[in-house]
C-alpha positions as CSV (number, residue, x, y, z in Angstrom):
1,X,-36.1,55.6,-45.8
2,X,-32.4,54.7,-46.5
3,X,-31.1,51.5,-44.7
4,X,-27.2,50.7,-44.2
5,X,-26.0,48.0,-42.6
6,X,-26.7,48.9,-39.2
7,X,-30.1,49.6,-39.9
8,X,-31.0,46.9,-41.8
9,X,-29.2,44.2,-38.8
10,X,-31.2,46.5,-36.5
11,X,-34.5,45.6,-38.4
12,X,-33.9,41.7,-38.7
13,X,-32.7,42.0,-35.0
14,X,-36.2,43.4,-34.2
15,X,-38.2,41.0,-35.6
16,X,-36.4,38.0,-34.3
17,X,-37.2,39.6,-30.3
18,X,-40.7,40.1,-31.3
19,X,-41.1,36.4,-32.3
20,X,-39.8,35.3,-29.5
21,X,-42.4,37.7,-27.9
22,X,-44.7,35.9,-30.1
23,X,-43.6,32.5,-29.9
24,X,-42.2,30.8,-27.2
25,X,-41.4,27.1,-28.4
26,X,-38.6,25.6,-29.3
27,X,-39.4,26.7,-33.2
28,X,-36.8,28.3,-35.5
29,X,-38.0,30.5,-38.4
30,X,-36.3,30.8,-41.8
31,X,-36.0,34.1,-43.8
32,X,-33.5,35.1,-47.5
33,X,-33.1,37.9,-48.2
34,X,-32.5,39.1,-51.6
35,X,-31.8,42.0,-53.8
36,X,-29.4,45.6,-52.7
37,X,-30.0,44.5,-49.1
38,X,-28.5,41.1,-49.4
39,X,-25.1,42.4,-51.1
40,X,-24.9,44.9,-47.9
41,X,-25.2,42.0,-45.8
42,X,-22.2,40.5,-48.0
43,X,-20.4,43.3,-47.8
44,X,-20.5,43.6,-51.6
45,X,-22.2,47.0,-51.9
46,X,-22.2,49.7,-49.2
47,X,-24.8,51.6,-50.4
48,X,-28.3,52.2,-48.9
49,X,-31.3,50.6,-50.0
50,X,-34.8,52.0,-49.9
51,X,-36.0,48.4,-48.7
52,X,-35.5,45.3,-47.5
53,X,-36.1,42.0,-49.8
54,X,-37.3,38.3,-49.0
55,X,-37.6,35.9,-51.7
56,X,-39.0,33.4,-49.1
57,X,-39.5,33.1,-45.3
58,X,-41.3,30.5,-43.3
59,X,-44.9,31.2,-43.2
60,X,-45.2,31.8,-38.7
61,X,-43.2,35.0,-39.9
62,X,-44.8,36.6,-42.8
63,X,-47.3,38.8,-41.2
64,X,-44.2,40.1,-39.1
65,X,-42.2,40.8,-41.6
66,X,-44.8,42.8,-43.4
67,X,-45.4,44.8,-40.1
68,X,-41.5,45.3,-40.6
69,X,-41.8,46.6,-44.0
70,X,-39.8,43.7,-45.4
71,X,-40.8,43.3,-49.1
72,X,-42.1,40.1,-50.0
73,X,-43.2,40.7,-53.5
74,X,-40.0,39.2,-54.6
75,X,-42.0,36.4,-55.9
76,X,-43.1,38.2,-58.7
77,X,-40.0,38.4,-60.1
78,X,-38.9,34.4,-58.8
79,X,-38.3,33.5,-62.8
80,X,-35.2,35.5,-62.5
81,X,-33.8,33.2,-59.8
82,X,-32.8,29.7,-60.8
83,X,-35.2,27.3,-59.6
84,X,-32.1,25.5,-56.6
85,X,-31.7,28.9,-55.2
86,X,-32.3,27.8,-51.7
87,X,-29.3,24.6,-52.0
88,X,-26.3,27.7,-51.9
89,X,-28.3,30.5,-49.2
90,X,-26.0,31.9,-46.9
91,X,-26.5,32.3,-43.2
92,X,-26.6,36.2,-42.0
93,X,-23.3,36.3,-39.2
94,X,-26.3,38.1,-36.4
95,X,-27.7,36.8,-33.3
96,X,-30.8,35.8,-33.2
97,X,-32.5,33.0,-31.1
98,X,-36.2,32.5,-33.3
99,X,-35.3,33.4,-36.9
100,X,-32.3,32.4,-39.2
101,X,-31.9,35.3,-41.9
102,X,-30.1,33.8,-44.7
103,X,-29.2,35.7,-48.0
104,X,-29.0,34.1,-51.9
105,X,-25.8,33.2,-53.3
106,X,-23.3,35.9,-54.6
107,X,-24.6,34.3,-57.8
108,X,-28.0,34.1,-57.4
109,X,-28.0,37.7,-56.9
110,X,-26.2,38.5,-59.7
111,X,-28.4,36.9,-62.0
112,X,-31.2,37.6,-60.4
113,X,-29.9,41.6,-61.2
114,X,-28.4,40.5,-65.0
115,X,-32.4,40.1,-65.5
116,X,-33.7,43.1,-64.4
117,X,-31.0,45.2,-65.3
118,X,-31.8,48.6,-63.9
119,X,-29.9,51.4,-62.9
120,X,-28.6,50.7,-59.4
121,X,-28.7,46.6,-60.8
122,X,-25.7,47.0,-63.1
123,X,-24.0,49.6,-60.6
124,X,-24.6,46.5,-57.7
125,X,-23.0,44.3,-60.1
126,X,-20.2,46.3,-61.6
127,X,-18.8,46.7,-58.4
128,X,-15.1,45.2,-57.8
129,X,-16.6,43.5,-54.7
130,X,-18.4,41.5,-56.4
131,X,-17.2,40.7,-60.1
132,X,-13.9,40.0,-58.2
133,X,-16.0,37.4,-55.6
134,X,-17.7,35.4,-57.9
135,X,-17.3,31.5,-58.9
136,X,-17.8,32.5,-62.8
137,X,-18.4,28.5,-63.5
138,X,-21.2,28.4,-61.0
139,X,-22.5,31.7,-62.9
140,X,-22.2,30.2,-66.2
141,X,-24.8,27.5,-64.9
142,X,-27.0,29.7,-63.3
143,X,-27.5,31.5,-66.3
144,X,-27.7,28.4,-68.3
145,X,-30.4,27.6,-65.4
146,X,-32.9,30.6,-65.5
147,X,-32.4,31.1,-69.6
148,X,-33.8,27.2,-70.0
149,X,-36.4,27.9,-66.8
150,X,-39.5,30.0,-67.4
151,X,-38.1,33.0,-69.5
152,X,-39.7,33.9,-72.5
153,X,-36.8,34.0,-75.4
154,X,-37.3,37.2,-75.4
155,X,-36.1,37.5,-72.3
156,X,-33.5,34.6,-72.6
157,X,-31.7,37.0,-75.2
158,X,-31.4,39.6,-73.3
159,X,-29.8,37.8,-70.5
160,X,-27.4,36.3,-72.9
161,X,-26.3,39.0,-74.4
162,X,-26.2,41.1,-71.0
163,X,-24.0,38.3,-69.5
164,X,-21.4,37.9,-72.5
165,X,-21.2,41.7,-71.8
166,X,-20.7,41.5,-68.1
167,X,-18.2,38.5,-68.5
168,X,-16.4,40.2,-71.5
169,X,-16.0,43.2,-69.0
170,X,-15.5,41.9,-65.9
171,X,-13.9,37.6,-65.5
């Protein structure tokens, strides 16, 4: 299934009215979103993506989320995010009343994509939208961040060399 914009506000929408189905305190839920679906929510990218990413969410929610195919396997890949992620989330403009849907840093999600570097990764990235957007000091620190995190230096190198590439390109 391909979700735009509309579709994926539609889905985060839908799962805030079922909590307050669910939940009637005074309670409010946290979810980030990450990967392709957080840059749409920027309005960085205006692609579709297959899916909808959560690094982390508060755990009332989880089981919800899951019933709203809302990937939260994003933790497997958590080395690629500096460790502070959460200290620069942004809150998601749409409104809700039981969950706050916040997305990763501009920042975050570029390194997060520098790691994994596939296909639709370096076309997110390469985009004027967001080279153009980006604090490239607070960049340099991230990557400084996750390449002295939990990296293998294998991976470290890679990084490296993929950033001085992107920079070279792109600042």
């Amino acid at each position: 299934m391909n979700l735009y914009e509309k579709e994926i506000i539609e889905r985060l929408l839908q799962v805030d009215r079922d909590m307050a189905l669910i939940d009637t305190s005074d309670d409010v839920y946290t979810c980030v979103i990450a990967g392709g679906s957080a840059l749409v929510l920027m309005k960085k990218i205006y692609r579709s993506t297959h899916d909808i990413d959560s690094i982390d969410a508060s755990d009332e929610i989880k089981q919800l989320l899951e019933l709203y195919n809302i990937n939260m396997n994003v933790n497997a890949y958590r080395i690629n995010f500096p460790e502070n992620y959460l200290e620069r989330i942004v809150k998601v403009n749409i409104p809700t009343k039981k969950v706050n849907f916040y997305t990763l840093s501009l920042e975050d999600l570029v390194v997060s994509k520098l790691c994994a570097m596939r296909e639709k990764d370096i076309e997110d990235i390469e985009n004027e939208l967001v080279y153009n957007s980006l604090d490239w000091d607070l960049l340099d620190r991230l990557v400084d961040d996750v390449c002295y995190g939990m990296l293998t230096d294998f991976d470290k190198n890679i990084l490296l060399e993929h950033y001085k590439d992107y920079k070279e390109r792109f600042k």
